[in-house]
C-alpha positions as YAML, in Angstrom:
chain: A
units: angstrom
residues:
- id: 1
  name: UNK
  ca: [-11.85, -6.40, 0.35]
- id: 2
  name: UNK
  ca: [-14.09, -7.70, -2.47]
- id: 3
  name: UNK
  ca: [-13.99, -11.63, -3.18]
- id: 4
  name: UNK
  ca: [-12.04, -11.66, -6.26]
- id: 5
  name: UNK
  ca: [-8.99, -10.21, -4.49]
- id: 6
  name: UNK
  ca: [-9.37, -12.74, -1.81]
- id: 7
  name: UNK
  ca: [-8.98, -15.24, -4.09]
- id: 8
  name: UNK
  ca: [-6.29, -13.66, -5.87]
- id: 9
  name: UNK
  ca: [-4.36, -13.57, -2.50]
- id: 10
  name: UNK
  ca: [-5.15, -17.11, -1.29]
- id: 11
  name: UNK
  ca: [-4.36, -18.40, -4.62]
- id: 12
  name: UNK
  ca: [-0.60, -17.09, -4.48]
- id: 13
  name: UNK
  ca: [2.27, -18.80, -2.85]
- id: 14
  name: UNK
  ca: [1.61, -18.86, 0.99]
- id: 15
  name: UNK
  ca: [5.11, -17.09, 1.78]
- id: 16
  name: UNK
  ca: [4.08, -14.03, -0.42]
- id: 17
  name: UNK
  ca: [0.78, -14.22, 0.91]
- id: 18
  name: UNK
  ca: [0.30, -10.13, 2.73]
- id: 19
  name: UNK
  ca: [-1.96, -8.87, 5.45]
- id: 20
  name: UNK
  ca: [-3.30, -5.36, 5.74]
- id: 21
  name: UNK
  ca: [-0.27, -4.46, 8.19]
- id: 22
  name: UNK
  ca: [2.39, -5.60, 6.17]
- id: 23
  name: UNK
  ca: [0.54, -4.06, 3.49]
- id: 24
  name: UNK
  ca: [0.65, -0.48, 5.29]
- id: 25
  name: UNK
  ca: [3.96, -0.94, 6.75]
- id: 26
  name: UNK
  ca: [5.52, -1.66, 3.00]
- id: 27
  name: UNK
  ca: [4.02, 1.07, 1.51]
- id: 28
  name: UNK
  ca: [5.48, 3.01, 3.98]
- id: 29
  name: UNK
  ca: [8.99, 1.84, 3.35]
- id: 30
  name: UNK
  ca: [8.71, 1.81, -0.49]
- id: 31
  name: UNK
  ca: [7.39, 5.64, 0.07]
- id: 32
  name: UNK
  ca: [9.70, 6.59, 2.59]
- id: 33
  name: UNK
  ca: [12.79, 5.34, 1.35]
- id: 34
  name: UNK
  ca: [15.52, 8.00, -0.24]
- id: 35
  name: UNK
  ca: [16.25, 5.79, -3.23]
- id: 36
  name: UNK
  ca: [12.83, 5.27, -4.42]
- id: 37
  name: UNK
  ca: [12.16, 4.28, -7.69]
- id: 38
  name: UNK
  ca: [9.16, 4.43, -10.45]
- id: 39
  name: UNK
  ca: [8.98, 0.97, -9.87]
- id: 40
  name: UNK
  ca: [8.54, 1.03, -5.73]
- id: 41
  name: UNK
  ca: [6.34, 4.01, -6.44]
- id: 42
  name: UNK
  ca: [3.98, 1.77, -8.44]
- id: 43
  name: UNK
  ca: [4.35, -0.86, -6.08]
- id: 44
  name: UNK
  ca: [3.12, 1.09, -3.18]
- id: 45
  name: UNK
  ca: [0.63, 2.68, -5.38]
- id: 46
  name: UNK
  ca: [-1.23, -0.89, -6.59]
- id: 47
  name: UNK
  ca: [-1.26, -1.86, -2.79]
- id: 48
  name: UNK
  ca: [-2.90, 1.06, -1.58]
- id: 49
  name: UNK
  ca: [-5.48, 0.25, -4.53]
- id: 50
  name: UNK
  ca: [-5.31, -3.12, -3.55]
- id: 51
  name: UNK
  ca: [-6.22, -2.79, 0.43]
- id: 52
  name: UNK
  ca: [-7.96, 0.13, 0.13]
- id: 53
  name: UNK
  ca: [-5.68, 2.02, 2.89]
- id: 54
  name: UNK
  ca: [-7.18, 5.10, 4.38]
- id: 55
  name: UNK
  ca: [-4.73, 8.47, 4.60]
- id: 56
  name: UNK
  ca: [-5.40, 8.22, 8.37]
- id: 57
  name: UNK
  ca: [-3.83, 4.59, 7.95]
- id: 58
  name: UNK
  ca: [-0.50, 5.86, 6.32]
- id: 59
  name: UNK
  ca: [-0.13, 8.89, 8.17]
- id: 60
  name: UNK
  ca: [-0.46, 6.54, 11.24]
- id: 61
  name: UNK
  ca: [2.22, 4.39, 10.32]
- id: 62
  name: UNK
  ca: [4.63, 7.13, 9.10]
- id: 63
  name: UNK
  ca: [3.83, 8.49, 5.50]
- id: 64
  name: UNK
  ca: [4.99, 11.53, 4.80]
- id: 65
  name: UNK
  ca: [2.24, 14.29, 4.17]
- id: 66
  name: UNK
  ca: [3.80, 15.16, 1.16]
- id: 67
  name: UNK
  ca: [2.86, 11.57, 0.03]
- id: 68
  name: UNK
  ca: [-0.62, 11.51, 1.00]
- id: 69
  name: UNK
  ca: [-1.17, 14.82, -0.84]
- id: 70
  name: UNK
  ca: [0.40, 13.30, -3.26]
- id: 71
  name: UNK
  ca: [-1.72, 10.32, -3.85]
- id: 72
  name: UNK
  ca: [-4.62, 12.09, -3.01]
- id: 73
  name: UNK
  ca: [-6.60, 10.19, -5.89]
- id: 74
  name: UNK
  ca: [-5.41, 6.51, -4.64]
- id: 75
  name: UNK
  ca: [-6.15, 7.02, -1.00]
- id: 76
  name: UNK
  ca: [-9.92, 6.21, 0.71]
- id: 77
  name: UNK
  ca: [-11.03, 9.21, 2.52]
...
């Protein structure tokens, strides 16, 4: 993670403050979930962007494949 988004993150509001694994893990429900919207969509799209998460990170925690081929573009090989 570059410096600017460090300071990004420690500059927010310590309870909305977001490690890797929560990261990953609300991606995956924001992904996952049957009532997805547009807007959980871009949310989980931004924090892939935003952590860099690997494929082999998402499929790990439970992304579909259809969603990793999906966001084939987003994801860090």
């Amino acid at each position: 993670m570059g410096k600017s988004k460090k300071r990004i993150l420690h500059k927010t509001n310590s309870s909305l403050f977001m490690t890797r694994e929560s990261a990953l893990y609300k991606v995956k429900g924001c992904l996952n979930s049957i009532n997805s919207d547009i807007k959980q969509k871009n949310e989980a799209k931004s924090l892939i962007t935003l952590f860099g998460l690997s494929a082999e990170e998402l499929s790990e925690a439970g992304v579909g494949y259809e969603y990793l081929k999906s966001l084939d573009s987003l994801i860090c090989i």
